[in-house]
Structures are given as C-alpha cells and as structure tokens.
N, C-alpha and C positions, 0 to 999 in steps of 0.2 A: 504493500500500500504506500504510495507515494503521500508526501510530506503534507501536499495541499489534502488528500481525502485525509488522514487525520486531524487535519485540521475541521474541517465540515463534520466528519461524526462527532469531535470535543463536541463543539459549537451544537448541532442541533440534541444532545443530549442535555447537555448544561445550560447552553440558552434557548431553549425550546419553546422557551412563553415569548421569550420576547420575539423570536424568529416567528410564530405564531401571529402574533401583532404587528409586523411588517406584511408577512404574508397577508392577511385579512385586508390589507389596503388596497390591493387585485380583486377585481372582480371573475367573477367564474369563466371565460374565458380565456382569460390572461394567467389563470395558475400553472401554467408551463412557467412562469418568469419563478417561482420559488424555485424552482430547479437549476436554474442557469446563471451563466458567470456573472449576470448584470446584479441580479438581485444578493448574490453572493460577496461579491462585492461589497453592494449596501452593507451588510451583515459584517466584514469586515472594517469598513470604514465607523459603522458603529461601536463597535466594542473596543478597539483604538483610540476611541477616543478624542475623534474628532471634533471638533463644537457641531453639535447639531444644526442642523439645516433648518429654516424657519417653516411654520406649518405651509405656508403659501407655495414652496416648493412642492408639495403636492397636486398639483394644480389638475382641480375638476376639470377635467375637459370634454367634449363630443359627449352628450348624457343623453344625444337625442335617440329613438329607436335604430338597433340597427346597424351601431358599431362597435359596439364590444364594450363598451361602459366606460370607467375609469383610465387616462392613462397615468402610469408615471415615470418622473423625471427625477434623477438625479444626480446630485448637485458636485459628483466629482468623478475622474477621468476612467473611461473606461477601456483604453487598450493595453496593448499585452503589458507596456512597462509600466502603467497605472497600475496593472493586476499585481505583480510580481511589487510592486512597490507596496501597494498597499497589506498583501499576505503578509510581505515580511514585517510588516508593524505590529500587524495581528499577530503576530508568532509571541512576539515580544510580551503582547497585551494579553496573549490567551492564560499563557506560563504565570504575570503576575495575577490574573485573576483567578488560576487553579491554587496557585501560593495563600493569594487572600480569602480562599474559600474554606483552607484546611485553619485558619489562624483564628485567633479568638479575639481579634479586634473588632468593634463594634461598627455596623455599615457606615458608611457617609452619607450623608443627604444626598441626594439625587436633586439636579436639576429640574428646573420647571420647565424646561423646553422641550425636556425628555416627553411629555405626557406621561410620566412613569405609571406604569399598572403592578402595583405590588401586591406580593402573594404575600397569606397568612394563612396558619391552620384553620381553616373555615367547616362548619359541621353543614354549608351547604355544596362542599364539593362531592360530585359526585350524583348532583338532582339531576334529573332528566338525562346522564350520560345510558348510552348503550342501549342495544338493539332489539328490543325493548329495553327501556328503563327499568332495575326491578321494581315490586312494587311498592317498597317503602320509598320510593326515592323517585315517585312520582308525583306532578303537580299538578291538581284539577279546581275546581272553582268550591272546594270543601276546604283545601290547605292552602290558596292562595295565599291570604293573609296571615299566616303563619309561619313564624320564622324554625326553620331554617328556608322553608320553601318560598318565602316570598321574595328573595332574595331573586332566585331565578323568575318568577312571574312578573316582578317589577322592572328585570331587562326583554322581557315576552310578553308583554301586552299582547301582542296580532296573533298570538299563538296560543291565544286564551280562550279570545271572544273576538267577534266582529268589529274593522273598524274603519272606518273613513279617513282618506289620504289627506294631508295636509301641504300644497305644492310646494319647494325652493325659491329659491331668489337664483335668476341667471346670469348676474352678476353677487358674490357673496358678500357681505361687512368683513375686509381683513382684520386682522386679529392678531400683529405683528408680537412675536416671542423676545421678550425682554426680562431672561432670569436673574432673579434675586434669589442669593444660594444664603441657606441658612435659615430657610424661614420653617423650615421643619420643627427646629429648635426653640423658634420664640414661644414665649410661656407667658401667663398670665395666672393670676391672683384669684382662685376661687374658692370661696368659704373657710378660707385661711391656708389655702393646701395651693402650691404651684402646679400647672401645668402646663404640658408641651401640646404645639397644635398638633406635631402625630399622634399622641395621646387621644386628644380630645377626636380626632377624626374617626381612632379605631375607636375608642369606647361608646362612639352613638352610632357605630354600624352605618357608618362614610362608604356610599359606592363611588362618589367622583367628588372632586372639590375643584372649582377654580377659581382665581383671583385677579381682577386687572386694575390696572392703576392707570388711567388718562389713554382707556382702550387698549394697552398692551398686556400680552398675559406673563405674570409674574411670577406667577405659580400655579401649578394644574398634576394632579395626583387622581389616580384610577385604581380600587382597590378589589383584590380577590376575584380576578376576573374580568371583572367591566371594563370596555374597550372606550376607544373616543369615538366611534362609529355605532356603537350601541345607543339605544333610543333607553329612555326609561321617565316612568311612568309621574306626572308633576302631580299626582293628586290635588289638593285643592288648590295650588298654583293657579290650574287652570282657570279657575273663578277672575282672577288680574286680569288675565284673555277678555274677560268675556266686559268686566267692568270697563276694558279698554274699546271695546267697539261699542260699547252703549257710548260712553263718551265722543265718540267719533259722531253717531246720529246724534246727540244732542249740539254739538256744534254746529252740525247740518239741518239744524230744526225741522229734522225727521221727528223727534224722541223730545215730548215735552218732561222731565222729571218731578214735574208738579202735578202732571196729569196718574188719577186710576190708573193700572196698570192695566185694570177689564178693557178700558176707551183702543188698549190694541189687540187683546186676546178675550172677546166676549165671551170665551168659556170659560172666563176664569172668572166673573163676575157673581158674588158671593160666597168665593172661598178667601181667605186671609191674603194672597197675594194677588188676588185683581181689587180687591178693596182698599191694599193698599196702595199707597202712591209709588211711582217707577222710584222715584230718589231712596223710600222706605226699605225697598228692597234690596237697592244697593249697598247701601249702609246695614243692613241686617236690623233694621227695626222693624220690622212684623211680628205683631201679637201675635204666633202662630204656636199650636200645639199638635202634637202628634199622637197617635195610639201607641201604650206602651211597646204593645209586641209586634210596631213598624213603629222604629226609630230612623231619625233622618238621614244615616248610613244607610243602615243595611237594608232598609224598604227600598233604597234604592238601587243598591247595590243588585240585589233581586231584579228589580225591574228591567235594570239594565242586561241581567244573566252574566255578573260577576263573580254572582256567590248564588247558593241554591234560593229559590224564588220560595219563601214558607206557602202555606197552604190559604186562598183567600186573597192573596197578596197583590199588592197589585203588576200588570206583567208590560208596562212600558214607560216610560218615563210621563207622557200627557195624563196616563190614569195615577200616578204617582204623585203629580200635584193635585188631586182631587179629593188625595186622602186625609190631609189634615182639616184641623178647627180652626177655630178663634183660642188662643189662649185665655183663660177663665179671668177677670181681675186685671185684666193688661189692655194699653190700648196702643195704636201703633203711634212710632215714635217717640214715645216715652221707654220702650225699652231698646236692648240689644240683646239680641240672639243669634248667635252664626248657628245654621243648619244651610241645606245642599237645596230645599224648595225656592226659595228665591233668587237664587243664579239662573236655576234652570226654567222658572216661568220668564224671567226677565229675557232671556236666549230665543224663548218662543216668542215674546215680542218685537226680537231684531227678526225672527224670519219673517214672520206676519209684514213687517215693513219694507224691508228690501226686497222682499222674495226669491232669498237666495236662502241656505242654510248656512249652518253656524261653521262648518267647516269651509264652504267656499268664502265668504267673511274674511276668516283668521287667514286663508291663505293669501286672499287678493288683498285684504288691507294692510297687515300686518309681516305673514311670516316670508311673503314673495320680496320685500323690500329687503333682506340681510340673510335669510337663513343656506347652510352651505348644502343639507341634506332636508328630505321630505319629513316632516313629520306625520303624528296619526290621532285619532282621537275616538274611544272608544265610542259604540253606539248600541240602541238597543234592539229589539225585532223589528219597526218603522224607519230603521235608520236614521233615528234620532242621537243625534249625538250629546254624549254626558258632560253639558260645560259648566259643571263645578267641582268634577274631579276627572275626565277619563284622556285627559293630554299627554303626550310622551315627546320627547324628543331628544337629540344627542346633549352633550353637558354643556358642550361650545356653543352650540345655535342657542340652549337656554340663556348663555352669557350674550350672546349677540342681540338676543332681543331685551336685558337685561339694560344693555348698551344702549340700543335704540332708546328705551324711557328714557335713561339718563339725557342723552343727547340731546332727547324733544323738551327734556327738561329745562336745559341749557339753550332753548329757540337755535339747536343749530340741525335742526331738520327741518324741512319745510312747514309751513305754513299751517295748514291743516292738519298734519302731525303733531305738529307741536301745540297748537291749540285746544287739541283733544287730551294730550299728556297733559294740558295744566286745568283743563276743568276736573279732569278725573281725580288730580293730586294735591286738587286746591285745599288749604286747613282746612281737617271735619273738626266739628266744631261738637263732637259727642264724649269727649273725654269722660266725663261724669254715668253719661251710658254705658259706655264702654268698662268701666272700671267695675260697673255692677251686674257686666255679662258674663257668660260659661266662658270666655278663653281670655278670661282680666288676668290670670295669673301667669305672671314672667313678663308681663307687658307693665309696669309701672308707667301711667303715664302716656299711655296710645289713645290715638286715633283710630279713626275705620271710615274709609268714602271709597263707595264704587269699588269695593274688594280688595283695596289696598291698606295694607298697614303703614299707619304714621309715626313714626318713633317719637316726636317735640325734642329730637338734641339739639333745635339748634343749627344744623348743619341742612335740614331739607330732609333726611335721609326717611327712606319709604321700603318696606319689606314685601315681598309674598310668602305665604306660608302651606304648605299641606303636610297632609297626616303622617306619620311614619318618617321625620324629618326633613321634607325638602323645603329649601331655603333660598331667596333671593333676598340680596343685601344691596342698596342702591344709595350709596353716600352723595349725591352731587355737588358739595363744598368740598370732599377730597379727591374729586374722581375716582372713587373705587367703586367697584363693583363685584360680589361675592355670589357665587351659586354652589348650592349643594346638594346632591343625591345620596339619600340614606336608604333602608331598609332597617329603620327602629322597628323593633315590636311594641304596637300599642294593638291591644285590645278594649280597652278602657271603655267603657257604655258610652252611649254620647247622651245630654240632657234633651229631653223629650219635649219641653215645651216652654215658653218665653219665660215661666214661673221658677224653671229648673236651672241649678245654679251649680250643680253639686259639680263639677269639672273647675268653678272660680274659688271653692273651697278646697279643691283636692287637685294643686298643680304636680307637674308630672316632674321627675328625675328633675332637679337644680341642673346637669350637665347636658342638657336636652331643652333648654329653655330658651326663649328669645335673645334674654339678657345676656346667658352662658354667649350663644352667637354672635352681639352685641361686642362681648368684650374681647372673643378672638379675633374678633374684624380690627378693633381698635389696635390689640397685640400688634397683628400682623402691618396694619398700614405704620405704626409708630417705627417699625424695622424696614421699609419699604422708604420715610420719608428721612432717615438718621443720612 
C-alpha cells in the first residue's frame, strides 16, 4: 500500500464525521467527487491546517431542474504538485494529530469558521440508524417529543408528517466568516457558580449555536450530529413569522388591528379570537380558555397529526380554533396568555386577505429576500399550515433572517421592510400584563407585541422564543445577533386558560431561562468587543 492510500484509510477512519460533513455538501449526483483526488485534497488541505475558506466559497450555483444540483469550488491548487505538496503537509498534520489523540491534553477551541459539528456520548445515537431501525430506537408521533428521540424528529420534520415548501432567495444574504477564537471559554456568573459557554450549550441540549457581530459570523458550533444543511424545527419561533407578515398588511392597510378579528374570518365570530380584536391577538391578550383534556399544545399538536389525535378531538387546525371559550372572570386585554389559538386564527386572517397561504407569504415576503436553502413548514390534513409552531429551517438562514429584522431595524432595508419591522417592534406597552402571564418567569421586565419579545435593556434588543429551547437574540445597539437550536426536554403541562398561571409560579431550570441566554449573549459580545 502506497504512502498516499495510508494516508486516506488514517483519515477516513479517524476523520470520518468530518469527511462525512464535507461529503454531504454534494448532492447525489456528484458523490463520485468523495472519491476523487479533488475532494481529497479538500480533506487534506483541511486537517493541515489551513485557514478555512469563507462559507461563500461554497457557492450555490445552477439549482435550476436538470443539472445536477450543487456545484463546488475550491479554494486551493489542484495539480499534481499542488497534490504532492499539499499530502506532504498532511503527513506532517496526520502524525501530530495521531500524537494529540493518544495525549491527555485537553482539546483546543475550534474555530468558528470551522462550522465545527462536535461529537458527544449522546443516548440519541443510534435512533433511526439501520435497515430497519430496531425497535426501540424508532421514532413515531408517540416519542416525538421525547428525549432521547426528539433529538432526531427535531432534525426530520418532513419525515414525520406532511409539509409545505418554503422557497430561497436566488440571490442569498452573505454571511462573511470572521472568527473570534476563544469564545468557547468565556464564562459568566450564575447563581454564584461560573460558567463556560461550552458548558452552558451542552447542558441545555444545544443542536446548533450561532453568533454574529455587525453581520459576520463569529462563532457557529453544530453538536452530536446536526449538520449546517440540516433544517430543524423553530417551534414557537415560528409565531415572529407570522407577527411579521400581519405587520407587513397593516402597513398596507390591508389588516386594521383595531378591527374584530371575525370583520376577516366570519367563522370565527363568537369564539374568543374573532371577538377579539386582530392587535389582542397578537399581543396574547385573549380571555380565552380551553378544555382540560385539549390543552393549547397538544389539541393541537393532534390536529395537526404531530402526536396521536385523543379521541373526540379535534382533527384540523380551523376545527381546532372552535374548540375553546371565553375564559370565566377575564376580559380581553386586561390579560396575557400565550397559547398557539391566536397565531393560528390571526394566519387565517392573512389568507382570507391576500388569498395566498401562509407558506406562499413567508416565502415571497420574507424568506425569498436572504434565505441560502428552502425551508418547510408543517401542515395538517387541509394543508393548513401550523404558524405558531411547525417552521424548520437551517441554523444560518434562521440567523439570516434574524439579520434581516435587525437591518429593517436599522431603516437599512427598504422601505416597506423596514416599516413593517418597526410597527411590529414598536414598545408594547403591557409590561404589567405581561408580568402577571404563564411565561413572566425568566423575563423580569418584558414586553410582548405581534409575537415578539421585548427585553426594556435599553439597547432595542427583541427575542423569539419556542418550546424545547430555540432562541433568537437581536441586540440592535451592539449589532449582535444570537440563534439557537436545542432539543430540551420539557414536558411540563401548558396553563389551560387566561385564569391559569401555574407555568408564572413554576419557572423552568434557572440554566434554561431567558435571563441565563441574556447573560451568555452579554459574556460573549463583552469578548467579541475587548
């Protein structure tokens, strides 16, 4: 065996995830290229040591039907004395990373340019592998939501249940790589105990983290698996979507938010959310109560065919807002209640008006202007789509459009962009509501308008939030910008009705909290701005 094939068996036995994660950037087609001197190459030029090549090097190209998908390019010399030059580096780099592999030094932070996707003993390796899966180690709509399996169901959404495509942008938002090394290690002060952001990212069950500072990305870690091409699932993120296109028709004085919400969906005219007003909704102030055994989850969850439909129940999302009351003792606007019925009647209001659906919307207003890949968005038997939790998308387009608020923040998107970002982000003025709803807890101090959370630091700064830990962080005084993909397990009941509180009595894990993500964002920009 010549010098070069032991080199290629080390490498793909020892770097096999990461060879994996280059390969995956071919589309089926093109997976001759894992095989051949080009990609090989790649493969040597990265474990060498080279500074990585900016993501933009990857360059989308021909995505139209019909030519083979993706191509790629890169970014250094590929003839014979490139070969022969570049092996022998590798020789060099293979030897000290066999050296570094048997030693008891502890790893070095990895670059953020890397994308790095790091392996940890995970009790979800192993779900869904092999031909069948066995069958403990299979995922259906019973273990979805159950860790270790939801892990896998939260990068498989379309593999779950049915769902509607969400187009690209055919030109993407660049997202120029600019690493700050060391940010693995910065720590912060919580409830008298130090911690590291690697810490904090494993211990709340972190699938992807990224960070940008004035558009560049600073830092971006992918763990136990999850790729930067994988899509996963924004659960109630997606609700931000949805507050952001009601904002768009109110600036088009399509969408009065003073108006009944029935004056655009007359079927909804004497349940709690056509009664109330389109603003009420947005804001989570609807007296609205639910039957215990269809809570504002999992009734819908059902309807939608996420998790098993109980018996009775209702089986689409339009009969799903039919099911609640009037909360008993509450009138609208005097309270706050987040539940999932007022996203999704408000959604039926934008189709009623446009007469497009919720996914064609988000693609033509939104995700067509910056996104690099398609996203998806679950739906139910009507092909209704779920817009207060069923959104997926890769980690980066999440930070792209992340990007985009801020920007339209900053009036430096156009016109109508940016006019729609500031009625949506203007102060809500419900603190006091807010403070006496089910999710006051880890929020000291929030707002609530049109599905977005208001932190009052001070700085502008505006969150999204959904179940199970995903996180969008939007400073506009420091230009940062933070997204996060978890797989937490929360089971936790949700409160049933505007009266029910017991979720603002009973906050969840302190390291899992708003505040917790608050003060790692702070950590990290304070290292970012030294």
């Amino acid at each position: 065996m010549n010098t070069r094939s032991i080199f290629r068996v080390f490498f793909m036995t020892k770097y096999s995830e990461s060879f994996s994660l280059v390969a995956s950037r071919t589309t089926r087609p093109n997976r001759r290229l894992v095989h051949s001197r080009r990609l090989w190459l790649y493969a040597c030029h990265a474990i060498a040591g080279y500074p990585p090549h900016p993501a933009s090097s990857w360059q989308r190209a021909g995505r139209s039907a019909g030519n083979g998908g993706d191509k790629v390019r890169f970014p250094f010399p590929i003839g014979r004395t490139g070969a022969r030059r570049h092996c022998a580096i590798t020789a060099a780099a293979l030897l000290a990373a066999s050296s570094a592999a048997t030693s008891a030094q502890p790893q070095a932070a990895i670059s953020a340019a890397d994308a790095t996707s790091i392996a940890t003993p995970d009790p979800a390796a192993g779900i869904m592998q092999g031909f069948p899966p066995s069958a403990d180690r299979q995922v259906n709509n019973t273990n979805a939501f159950h860790y270790p399996y939801m892990r896998w169901a939260f990068r498989h959404t379309r593999e779950l249940s049915p769902t509607a495509g969400i187009r690209r942008s055919a030109r993407p938002q660049p997202m120029p790589v600019q690493s700050v090394k060391g940010l693995d290690l910065v720590s912060f002060e919580l409830d008298g105990k130090t911690i590291r952001i690697d810490e904090y990212l494993r211990q709340t069950h972190t699938d992807g983290f990224i960070v940008l500072h004035e558009g560049r990305i600073v830092y971006e870690r992918y763990f136990d698996g999850f790729g930067v091409d994988q899509l996963h699932i924004w659960a109630s993120m997606t609700k931000s979507l949805t507050g952001l296109l009601a904002a768009m028709l109110v600036d088009e004085g399509k969408l009065d938010p003073q108006a009944t919400l029935s004056t655009y969906v007359p079927e909804l005219a004497g349940t709690p959310f056509g009664d109330a007003t389109v603003q009420q909704n947005l804001d989570m102030e609807v007296a609205v109560a639910y039957p215990e055994h269809l809570p504002p989850d999992l009734a819908l969850f059902g309807a939608v065919g996420i998790l098993p439909r109980r018996e009775g129940a209702p089986d689409s999302i339009y009969a799903f807002l039919k099911v609640p009351i009037p909360a008993a003792d509450k009138t609208g606007g005097d309270v706050w209640y987040y539940q999932n019925g007022s996203p999704e009647a408000v959604a039926w209001a934008l189709r009623r008006i446009t007469g497009k659906s919720w996914a064609q919307l988000v693609s033509e207003r939104i995700w067509s202007h910056f996104a690099e890949d398609d996203a998806s968005v679950q739906i139910d038997r009507l092909g209704t789509e779920m817009a207060s939790g069923g959104f997926s998308s890769t980690l980066r387009d999440a930070a792209r459009f992340a990007e985009f608020v801020r920007l339209a923040q900053a009036q430096r998107l156009p016109g109508h962009v940016a006019d729609a970002v500031r009625i949506a982000l203007q102060p809500g003025r419900n603190q006091a509501r807010f403070a006496r709803g089910n999710l006051a807890a880890g929020r000291q101090g929030y707002a609530y308008r049109d599905y977005w959370y208001q932190r009052n630091d001070g700085d502008g700064s505006v969150e999204a939030g959904g179940r199970f830990g995903q996180k969008i962080y939007i400073n506009p005084r420091r230009a940062l910008t933070i997204v996060k993909f978890s797989s937490n397990p929360d089971t936790a009941p949700r409160a049933t009705s505007a009266g029910d509180n017991r979720q603002a009595a009973a906050p969840r894990r302190l390291l899992e909290s708003s505040e917790t993500f608050a003060l790692a964002a702070q950590a990290i920009y304070g290292a970012i701005a030294r």
